[in-house]
PDB file with one MODEL, atoms N, CA, C and O in Angstrom:
MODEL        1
ATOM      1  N   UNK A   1       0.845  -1.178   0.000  1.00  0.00           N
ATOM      2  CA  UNK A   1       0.000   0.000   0.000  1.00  0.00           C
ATOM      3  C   UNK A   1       0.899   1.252   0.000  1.00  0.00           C
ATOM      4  O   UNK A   1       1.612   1.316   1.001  1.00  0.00           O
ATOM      5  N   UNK A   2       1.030   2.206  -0.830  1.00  0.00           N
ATOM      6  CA  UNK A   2       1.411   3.452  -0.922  1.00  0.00           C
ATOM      7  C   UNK A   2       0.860   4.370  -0.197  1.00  0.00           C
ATOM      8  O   UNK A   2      -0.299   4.779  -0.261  1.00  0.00           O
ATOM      9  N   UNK A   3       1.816   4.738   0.595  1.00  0.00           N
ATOM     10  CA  UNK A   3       1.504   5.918   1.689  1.00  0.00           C
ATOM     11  C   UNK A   3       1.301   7.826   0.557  1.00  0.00           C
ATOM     12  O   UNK A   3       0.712   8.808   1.011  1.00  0.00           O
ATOM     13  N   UNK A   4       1.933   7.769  -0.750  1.00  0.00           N
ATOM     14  CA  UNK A   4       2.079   8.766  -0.821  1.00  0.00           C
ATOM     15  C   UNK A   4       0.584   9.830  -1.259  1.00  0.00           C
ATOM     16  O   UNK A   4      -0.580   9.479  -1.451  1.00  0.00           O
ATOM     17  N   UNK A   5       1.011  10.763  -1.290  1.00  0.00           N
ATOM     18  CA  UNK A   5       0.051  12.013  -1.468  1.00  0.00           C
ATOM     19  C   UNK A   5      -0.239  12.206  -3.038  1.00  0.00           C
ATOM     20  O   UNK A   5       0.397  12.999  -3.734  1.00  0.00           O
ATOM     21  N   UNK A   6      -1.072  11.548  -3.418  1.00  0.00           N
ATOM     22  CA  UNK A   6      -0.962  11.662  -5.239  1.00  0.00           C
ATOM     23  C   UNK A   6      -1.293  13.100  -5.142  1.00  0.00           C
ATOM     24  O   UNK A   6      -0.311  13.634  -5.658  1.00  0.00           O
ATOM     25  N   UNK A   7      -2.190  14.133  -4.743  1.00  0.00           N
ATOM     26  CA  UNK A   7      -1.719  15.459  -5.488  1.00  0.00           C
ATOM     27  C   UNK A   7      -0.194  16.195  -5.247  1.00  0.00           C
ATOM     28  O   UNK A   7       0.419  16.896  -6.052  1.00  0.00           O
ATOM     29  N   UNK A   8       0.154  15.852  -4.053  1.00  0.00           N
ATOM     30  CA  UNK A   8       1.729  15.938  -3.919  1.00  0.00           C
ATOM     31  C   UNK A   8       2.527  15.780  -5.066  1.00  0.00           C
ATOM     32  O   UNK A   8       3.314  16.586  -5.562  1.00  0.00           O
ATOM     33  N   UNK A   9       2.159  14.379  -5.511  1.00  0.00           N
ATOM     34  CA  UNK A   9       3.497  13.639  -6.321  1.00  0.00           C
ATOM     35  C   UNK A   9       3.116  14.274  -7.500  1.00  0.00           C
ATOM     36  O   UNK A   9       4.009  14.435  -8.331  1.00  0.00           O
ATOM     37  N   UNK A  10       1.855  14.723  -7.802  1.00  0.00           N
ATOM     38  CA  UNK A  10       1.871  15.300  -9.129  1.00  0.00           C
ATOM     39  C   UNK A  10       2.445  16.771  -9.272  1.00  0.00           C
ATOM     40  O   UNK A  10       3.185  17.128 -10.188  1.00  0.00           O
ATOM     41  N   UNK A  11       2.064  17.454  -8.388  1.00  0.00           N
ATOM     42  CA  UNK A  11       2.832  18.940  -8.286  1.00  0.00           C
ATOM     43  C   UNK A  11       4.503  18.884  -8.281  1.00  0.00           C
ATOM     44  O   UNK A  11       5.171  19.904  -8.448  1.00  0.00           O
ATOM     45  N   UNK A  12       5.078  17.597  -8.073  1.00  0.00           N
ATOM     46  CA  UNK A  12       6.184  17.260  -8.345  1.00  0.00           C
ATOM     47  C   UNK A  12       6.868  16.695  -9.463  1.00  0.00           C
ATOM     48  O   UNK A  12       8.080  16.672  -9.675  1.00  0.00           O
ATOM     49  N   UNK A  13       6.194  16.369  -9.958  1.00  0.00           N
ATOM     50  CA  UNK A  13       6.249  15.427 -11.123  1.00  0.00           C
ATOM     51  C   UNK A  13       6.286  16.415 -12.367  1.00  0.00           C
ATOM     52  O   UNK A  13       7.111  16.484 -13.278  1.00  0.00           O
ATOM     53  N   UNK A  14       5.120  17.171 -12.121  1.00  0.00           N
ATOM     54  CA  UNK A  14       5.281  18.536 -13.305  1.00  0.00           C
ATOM     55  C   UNK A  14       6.831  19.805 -12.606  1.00  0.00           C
ATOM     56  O   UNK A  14       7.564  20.521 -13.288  1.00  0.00           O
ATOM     57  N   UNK A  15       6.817  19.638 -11.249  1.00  0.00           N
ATOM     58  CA  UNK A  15       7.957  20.702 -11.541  1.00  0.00           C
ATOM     59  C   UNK A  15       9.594  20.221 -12.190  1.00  0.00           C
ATOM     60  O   UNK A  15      10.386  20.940 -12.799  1.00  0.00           O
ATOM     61  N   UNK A  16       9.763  18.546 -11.754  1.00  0.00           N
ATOM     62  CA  UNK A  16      10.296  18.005 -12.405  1.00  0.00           C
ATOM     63  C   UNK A  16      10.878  17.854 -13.928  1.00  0.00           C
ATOM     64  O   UNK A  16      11.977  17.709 -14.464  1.00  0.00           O
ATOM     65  N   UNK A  17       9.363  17.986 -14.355  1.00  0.00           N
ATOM     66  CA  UNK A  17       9.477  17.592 -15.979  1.00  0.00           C
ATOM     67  C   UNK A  17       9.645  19.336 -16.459  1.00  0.00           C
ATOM     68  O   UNK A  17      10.164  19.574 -17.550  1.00  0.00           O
ATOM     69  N   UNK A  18       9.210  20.391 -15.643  1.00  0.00           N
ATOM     70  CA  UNK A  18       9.851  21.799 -16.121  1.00  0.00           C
ATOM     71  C   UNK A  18      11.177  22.098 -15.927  1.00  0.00           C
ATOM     72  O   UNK A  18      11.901  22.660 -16.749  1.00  0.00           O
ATOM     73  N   UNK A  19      11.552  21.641 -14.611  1.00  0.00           N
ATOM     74  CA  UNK A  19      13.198  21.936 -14.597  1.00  0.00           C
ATOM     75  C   UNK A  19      14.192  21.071 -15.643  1.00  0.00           C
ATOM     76  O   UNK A  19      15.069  21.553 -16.360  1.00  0.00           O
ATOM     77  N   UNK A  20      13.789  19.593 -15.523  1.00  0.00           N
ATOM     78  CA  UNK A  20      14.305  19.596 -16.994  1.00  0.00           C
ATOM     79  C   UNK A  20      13.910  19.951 -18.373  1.00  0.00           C
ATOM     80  O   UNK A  20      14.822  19.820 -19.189  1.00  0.00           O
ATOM     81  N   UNK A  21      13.102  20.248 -18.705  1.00  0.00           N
ATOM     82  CA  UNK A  21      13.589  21.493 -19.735  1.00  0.00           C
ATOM     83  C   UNK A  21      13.810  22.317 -19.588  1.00  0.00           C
ATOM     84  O   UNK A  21      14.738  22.413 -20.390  1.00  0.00           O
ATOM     85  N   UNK A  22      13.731  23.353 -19.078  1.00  0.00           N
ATOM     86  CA  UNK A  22      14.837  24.281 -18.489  1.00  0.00           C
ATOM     87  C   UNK A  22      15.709  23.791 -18.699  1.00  0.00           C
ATOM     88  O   UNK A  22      16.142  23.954 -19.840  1.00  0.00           O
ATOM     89  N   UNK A  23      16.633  22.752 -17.590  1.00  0.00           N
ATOM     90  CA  UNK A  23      17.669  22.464 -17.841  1.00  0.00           C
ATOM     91  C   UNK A  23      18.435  22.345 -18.644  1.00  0.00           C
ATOM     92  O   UNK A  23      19.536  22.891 -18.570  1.00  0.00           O
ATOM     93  N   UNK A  24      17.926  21.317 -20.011  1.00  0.00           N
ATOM     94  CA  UNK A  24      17.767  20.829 -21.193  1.00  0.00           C
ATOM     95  C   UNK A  24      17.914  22.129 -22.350  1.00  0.00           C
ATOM     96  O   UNK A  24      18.634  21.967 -23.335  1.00  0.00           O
ATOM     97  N   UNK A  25      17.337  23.125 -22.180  1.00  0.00           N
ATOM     98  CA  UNK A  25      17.524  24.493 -23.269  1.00  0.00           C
ATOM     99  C   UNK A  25      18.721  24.603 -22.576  1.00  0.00           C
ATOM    100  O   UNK A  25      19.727  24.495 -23.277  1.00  0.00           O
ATOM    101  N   UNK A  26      18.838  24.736 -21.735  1.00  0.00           N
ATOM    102  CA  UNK A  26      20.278  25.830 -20.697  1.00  0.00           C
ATOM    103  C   UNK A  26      21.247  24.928 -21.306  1.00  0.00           C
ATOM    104  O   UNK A  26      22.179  25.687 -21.570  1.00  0.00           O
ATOM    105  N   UNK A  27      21.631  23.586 -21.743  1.00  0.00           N
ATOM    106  CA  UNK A  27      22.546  22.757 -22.478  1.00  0.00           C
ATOM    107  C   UNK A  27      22.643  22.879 -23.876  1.00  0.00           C
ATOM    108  O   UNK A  27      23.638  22.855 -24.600  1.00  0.00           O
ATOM    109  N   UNK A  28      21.293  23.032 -24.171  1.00  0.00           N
ATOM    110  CA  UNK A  28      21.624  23.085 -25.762  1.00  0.00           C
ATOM    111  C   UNK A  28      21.720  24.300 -26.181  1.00  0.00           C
ATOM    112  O   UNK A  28      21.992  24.350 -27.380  1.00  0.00           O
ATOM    113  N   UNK A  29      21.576  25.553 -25.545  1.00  0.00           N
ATOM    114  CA  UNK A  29      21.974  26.859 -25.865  1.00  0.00           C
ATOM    115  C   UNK A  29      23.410  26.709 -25.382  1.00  0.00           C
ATOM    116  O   UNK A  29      24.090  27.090 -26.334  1.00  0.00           O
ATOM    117  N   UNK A  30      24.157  26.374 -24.462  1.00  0.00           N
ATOM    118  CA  UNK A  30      25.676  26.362 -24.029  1.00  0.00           C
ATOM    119  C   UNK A  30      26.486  25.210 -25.197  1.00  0.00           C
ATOM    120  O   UNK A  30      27.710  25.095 -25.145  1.00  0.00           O
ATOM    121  N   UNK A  31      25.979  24.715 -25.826  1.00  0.00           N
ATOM    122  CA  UNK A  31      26.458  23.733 -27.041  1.00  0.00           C
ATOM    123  C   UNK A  31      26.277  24.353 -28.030  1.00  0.00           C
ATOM    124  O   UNK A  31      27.149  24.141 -28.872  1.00  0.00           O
ATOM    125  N   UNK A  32      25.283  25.261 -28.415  1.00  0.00           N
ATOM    126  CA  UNK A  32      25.139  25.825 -29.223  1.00  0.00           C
ATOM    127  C   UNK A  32      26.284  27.085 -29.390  1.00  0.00           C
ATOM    128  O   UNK A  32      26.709  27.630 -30.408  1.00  0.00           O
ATOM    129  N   UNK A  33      26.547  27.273 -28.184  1.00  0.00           N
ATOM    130  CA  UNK A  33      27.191  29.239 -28.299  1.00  0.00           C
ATOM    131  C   UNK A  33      28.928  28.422 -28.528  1.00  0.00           C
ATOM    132  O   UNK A  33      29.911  28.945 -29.051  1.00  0.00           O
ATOM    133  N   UNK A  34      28.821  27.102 -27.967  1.00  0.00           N
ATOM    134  CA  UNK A  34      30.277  26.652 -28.369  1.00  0.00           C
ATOM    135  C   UNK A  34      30.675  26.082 -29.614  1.00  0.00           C
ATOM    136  O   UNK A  34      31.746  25.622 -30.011  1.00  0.00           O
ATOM    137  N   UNK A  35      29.637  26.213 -30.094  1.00  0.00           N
ATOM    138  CA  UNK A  35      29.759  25.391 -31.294  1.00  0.00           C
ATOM    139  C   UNK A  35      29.486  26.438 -33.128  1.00  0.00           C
ATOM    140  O   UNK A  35      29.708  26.137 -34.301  1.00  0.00           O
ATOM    141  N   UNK A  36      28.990  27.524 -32.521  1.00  0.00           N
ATOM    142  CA  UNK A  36      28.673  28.477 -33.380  1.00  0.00           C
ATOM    143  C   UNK A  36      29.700  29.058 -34.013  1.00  0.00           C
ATOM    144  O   UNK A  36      30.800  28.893 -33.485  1.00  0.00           O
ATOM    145  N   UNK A  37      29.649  29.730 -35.053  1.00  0.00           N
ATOM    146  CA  UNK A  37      30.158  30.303 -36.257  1.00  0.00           C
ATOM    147  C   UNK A  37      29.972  31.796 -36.151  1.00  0.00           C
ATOM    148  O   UNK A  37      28.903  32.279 -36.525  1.00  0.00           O
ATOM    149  N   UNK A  38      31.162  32.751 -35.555  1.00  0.00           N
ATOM    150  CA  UNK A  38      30.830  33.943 -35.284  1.00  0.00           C
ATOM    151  C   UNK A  38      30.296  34.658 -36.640  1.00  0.00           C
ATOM    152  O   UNK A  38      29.220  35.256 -36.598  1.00  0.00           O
ATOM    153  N   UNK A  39      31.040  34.599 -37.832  1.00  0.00           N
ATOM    154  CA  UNK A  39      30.904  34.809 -39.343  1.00  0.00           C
ATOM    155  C   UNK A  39      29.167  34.677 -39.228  1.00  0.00           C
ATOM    156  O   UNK A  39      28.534  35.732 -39.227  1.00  0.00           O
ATOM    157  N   UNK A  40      28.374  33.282 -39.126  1.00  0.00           N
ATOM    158  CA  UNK A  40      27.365  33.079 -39.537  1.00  0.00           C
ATOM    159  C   UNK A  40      26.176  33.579 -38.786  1.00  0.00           C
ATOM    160  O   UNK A  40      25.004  33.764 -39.114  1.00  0.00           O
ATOM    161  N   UNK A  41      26.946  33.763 -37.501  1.00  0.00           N
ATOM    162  CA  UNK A  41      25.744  35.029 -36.498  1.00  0.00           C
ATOM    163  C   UNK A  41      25.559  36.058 -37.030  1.00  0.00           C
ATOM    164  O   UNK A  41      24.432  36.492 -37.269  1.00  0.00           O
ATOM    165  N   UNK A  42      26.872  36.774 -37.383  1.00  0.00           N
ATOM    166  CA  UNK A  42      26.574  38.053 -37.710  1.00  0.00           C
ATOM    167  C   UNK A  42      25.696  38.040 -39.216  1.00  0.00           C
ATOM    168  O   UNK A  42      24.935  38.990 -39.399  1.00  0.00           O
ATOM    169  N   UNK A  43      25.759  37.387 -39.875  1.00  0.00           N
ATOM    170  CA  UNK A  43      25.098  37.512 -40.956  1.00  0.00           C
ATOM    171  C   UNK A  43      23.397  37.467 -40.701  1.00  0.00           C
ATOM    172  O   UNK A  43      22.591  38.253 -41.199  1.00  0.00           O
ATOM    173  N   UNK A  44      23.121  36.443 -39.880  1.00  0.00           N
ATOM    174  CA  UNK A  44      21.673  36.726 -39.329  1.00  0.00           C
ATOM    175  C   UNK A  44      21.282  37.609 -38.667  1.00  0.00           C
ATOM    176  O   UNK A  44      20.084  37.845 -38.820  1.00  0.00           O
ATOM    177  N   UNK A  45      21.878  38.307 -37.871  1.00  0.00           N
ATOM    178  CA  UNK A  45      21.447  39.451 -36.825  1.00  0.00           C
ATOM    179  C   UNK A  45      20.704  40.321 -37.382  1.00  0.00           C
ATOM    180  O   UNK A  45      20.917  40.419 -38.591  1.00  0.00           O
ATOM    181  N   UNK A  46      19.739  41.142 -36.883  1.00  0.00           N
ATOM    182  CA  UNK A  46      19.221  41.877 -37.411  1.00  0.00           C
ATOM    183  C   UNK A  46      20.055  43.112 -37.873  1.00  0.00           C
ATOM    184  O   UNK A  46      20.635  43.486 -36.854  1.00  0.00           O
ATOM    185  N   UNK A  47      20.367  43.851 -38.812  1.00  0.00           N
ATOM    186  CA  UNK A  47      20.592  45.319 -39.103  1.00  0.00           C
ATOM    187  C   UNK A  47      20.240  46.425 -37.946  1.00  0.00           C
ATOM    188  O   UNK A  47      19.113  46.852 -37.698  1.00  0.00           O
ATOM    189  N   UNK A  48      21.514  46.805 -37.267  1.00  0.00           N
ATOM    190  CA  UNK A  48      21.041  47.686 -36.079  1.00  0.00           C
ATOM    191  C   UNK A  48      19.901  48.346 -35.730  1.00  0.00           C
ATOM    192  O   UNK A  48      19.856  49.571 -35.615  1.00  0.00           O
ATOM    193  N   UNK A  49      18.832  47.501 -35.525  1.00  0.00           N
ATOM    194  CA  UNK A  49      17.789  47.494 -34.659  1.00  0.00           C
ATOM    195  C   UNK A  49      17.256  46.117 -34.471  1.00  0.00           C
ATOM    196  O   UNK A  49      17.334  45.271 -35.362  1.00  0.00           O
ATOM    197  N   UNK A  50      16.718  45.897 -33.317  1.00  0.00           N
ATOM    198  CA  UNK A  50      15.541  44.764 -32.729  1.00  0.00           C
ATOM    199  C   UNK A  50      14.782  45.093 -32.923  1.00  0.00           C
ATOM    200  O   UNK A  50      14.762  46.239 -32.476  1.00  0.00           O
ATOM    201  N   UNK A  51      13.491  44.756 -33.611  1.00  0.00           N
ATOM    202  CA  UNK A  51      11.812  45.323 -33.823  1.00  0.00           C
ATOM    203  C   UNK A  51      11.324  45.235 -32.265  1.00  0.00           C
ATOM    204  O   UNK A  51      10.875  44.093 -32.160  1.00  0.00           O
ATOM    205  N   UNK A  52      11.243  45.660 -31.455  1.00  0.00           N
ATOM    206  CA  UNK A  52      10.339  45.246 -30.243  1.00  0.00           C
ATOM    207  C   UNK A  52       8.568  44.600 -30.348  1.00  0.00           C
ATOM    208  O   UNK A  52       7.986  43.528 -30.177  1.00  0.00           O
ATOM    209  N   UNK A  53       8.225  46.050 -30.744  1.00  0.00           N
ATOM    210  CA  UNK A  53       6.814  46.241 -31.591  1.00  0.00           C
ATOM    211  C   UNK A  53       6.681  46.582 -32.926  1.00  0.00           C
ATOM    212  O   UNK A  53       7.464  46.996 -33.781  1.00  0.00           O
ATOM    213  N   UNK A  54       5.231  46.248 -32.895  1.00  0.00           N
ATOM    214  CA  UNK A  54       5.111  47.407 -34.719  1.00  0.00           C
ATOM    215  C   UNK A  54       5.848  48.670 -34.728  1.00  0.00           C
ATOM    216  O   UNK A  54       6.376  48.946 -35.806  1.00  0.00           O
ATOM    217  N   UNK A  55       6.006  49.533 -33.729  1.00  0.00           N
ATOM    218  CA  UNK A  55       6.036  50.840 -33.323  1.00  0.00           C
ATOM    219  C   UNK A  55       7.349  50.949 -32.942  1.00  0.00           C
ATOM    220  O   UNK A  55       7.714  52.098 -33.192  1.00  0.00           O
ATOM    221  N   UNK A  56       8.437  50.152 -32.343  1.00  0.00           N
ATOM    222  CA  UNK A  56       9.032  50.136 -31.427  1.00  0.00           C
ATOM    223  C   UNK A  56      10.772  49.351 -31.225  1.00  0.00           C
ATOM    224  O   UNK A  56      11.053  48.375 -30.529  1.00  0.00           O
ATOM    225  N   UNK A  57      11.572  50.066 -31.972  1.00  0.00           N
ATOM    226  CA  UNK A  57      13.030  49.495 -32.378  1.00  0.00           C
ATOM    227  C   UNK A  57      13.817  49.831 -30.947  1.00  0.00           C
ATOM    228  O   UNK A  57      13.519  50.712 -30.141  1.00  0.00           O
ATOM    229  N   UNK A  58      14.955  48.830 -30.865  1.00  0.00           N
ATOM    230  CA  UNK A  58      15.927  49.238 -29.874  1.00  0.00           C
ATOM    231  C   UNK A  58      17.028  48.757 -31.187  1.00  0.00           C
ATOM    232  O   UNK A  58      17.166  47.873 -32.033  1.00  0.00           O
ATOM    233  N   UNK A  59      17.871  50.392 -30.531  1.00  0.00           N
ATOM    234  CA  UNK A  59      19.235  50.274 -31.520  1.00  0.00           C
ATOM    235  C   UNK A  59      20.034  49.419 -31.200  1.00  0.00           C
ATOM    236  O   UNK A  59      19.540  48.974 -30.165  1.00  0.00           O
ATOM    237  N   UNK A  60      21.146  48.760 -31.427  1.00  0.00           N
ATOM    238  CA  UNK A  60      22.247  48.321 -30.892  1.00  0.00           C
ATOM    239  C   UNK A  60      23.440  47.916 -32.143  1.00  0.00           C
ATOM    240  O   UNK A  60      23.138  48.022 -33.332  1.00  0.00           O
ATOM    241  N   UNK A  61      24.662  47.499 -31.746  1.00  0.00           N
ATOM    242  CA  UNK A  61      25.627  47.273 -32.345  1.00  0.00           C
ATOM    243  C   UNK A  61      25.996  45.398 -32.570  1.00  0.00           C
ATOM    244  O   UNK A  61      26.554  44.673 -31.747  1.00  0.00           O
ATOM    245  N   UNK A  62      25.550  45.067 -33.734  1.00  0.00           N
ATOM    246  CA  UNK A  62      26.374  43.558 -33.374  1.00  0.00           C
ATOM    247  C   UNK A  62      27.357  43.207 -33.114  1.00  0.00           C
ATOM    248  O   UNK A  62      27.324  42.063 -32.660  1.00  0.00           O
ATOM    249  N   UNK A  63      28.603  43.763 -33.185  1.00  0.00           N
ATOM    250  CA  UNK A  63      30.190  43.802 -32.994  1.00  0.00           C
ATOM    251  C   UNK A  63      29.853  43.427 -31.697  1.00  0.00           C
ATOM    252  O   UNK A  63      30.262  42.416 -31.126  1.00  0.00           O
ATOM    253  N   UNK A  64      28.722  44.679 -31.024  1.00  0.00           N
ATOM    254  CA  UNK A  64      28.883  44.988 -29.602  1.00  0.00           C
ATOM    255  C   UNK A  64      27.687  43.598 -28.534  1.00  0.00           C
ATOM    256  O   UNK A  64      27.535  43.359 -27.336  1.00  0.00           O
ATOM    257  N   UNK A  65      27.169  43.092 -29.689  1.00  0.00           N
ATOM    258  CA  UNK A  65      26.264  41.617 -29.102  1.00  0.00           C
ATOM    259  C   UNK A  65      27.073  40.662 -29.112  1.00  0.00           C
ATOM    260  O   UNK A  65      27.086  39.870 -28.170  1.00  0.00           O
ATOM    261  N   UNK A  66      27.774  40.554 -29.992  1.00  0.00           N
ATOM    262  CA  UNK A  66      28.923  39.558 -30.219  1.00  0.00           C
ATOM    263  C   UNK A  66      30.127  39.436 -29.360  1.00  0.00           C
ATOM    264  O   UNK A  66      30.748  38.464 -28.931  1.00  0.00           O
ATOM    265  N   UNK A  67      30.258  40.651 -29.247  1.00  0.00           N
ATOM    266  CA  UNK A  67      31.290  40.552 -28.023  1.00  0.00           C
ATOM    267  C   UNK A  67      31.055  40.054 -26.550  1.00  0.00           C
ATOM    268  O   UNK A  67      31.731  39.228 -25.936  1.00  0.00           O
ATOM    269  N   UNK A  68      30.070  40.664 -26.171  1.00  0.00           N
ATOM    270  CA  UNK A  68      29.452  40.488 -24.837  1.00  0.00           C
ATOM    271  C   UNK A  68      29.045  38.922 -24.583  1.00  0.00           C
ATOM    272  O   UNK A  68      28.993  38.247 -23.555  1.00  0.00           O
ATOM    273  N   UNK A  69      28.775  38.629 -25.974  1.00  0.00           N
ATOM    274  CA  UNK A  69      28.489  36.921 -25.839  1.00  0.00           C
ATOM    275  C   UNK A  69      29.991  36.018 -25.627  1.00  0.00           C
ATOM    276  O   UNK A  69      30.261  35.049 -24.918  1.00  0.00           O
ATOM    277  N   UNK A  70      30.563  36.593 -26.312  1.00  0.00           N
ATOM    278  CA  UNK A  70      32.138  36.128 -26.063  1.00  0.00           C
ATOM    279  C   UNK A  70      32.466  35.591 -25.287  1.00  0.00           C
ATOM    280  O   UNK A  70      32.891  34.436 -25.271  1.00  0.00           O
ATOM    281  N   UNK A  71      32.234  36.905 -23.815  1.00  0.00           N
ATOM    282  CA  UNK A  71      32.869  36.902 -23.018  1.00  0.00           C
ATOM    283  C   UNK A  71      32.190  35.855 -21.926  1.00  0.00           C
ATOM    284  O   UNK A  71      31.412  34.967 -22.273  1.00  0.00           O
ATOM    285  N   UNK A  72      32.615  36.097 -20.502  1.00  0.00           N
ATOM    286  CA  UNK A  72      32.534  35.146 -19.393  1.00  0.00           C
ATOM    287  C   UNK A  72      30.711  35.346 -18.923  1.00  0.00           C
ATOM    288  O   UNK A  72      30.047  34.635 -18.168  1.00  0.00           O
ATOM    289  N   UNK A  73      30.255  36.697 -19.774  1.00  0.00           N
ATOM    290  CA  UNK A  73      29.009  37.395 -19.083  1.00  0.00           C
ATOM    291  C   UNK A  73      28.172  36.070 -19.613  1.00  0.00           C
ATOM    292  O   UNK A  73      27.523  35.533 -18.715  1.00  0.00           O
ATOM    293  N   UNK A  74      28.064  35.384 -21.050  1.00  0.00           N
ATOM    294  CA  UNK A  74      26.818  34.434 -21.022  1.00  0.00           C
ATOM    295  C   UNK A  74      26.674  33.393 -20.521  1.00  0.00           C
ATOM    296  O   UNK A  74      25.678  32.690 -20.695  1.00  0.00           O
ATOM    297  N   UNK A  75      27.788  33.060 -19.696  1.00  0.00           N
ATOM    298  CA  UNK A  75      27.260  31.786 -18.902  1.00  0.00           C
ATOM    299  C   UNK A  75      26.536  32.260 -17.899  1.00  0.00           C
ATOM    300  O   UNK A  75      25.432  31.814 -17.586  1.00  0.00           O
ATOM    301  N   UNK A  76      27.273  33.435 -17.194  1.00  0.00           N
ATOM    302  CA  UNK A  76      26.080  33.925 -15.836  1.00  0.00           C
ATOM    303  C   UNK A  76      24.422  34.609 -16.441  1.00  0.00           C
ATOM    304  O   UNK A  76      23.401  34.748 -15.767  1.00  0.00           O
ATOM    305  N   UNK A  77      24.623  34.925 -17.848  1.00  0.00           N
ATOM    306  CA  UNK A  77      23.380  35.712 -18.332  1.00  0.00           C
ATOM    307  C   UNK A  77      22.346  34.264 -18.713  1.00  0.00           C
ATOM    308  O   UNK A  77      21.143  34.482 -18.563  1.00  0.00           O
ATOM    309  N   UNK A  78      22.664  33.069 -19.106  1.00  0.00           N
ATOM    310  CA  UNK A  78      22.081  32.454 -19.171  1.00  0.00           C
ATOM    311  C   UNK A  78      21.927  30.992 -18.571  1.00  0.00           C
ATOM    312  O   UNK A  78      21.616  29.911 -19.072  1.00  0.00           O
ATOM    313  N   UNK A  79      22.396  31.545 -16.846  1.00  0.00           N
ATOM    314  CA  UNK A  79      22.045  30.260 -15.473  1.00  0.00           C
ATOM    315  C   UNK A  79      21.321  31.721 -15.059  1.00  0.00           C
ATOM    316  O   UNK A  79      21.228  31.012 -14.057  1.00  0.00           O
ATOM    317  N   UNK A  80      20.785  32.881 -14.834  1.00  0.00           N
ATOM    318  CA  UNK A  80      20.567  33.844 -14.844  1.00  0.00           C
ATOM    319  C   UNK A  80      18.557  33.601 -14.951  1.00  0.00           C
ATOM    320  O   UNK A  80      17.610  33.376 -14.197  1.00  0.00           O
ATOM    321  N   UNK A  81      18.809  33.815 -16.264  1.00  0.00           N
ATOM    322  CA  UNK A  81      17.566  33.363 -17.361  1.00  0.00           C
ATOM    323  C   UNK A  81      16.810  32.157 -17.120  1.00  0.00           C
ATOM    324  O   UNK A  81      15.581  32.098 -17.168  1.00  0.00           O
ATOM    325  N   UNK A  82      17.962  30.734 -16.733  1.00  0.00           N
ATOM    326  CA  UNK A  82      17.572  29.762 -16.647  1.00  0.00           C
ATOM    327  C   UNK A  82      16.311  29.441 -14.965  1.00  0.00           C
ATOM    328  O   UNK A  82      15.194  28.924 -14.933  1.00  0.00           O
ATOM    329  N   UNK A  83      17.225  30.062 -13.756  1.00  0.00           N
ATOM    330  CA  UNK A  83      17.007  30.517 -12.934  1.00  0.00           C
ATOM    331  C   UNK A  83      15.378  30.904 -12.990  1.00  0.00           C
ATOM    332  O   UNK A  83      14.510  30.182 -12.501  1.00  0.00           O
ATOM    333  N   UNK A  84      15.154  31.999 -13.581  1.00  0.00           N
ATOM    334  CA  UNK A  84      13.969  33.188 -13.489  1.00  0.00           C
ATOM    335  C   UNK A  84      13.099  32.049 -14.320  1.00  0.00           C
ATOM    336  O   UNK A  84      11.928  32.146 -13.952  1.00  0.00           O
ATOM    337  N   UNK A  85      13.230  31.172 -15.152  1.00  0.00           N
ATOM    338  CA  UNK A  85      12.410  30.287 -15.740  1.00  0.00           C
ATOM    339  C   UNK A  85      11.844  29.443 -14.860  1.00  0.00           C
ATOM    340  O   UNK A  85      11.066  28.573 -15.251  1.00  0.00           O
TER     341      UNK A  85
ENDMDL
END
């Protein structure tokens, strides 16, 4: 006879199956950023702006996205992200 709390085990069971995916993106984005083609990013990036909205651009520099990804900042920007998920 099972002592446990089936609505328990289910509220567990789903946070389970969310943290791994979470988890699971947080790997295949860190395989991905190691495995990428700086050449072939920049060619996709958008032309200095992000569309936000219909209405609504943010400027930026890809040199200056590219770099920042480079560096040591996207592992903490994306256990960060992963985190808040």
């Amino acid at each position: 006879m099972s002592s446990r709390d089936k609505d328990i085990q289910r509220v567990f069971e789903v946070a389970d199956d969310s943290l791994q995916g979470i988890l699971g993106h947080y790997m295949y984005v860190l395989a991905m950023h190691s495995a990428s083609n700086i050449e072939k990013i920049t060619e996709y990036l958008p032309d200095e702006r992000f569309p936000m909205t219909f209405s609504w651009d943010r400027f930026y520099q890809k040199q200056d996205l590219i770099q920042a990804f480079k560096s040591h900042v996207f592992q903490f920007y994306q256990a960060r992200i992963s985190l808040t998920s």
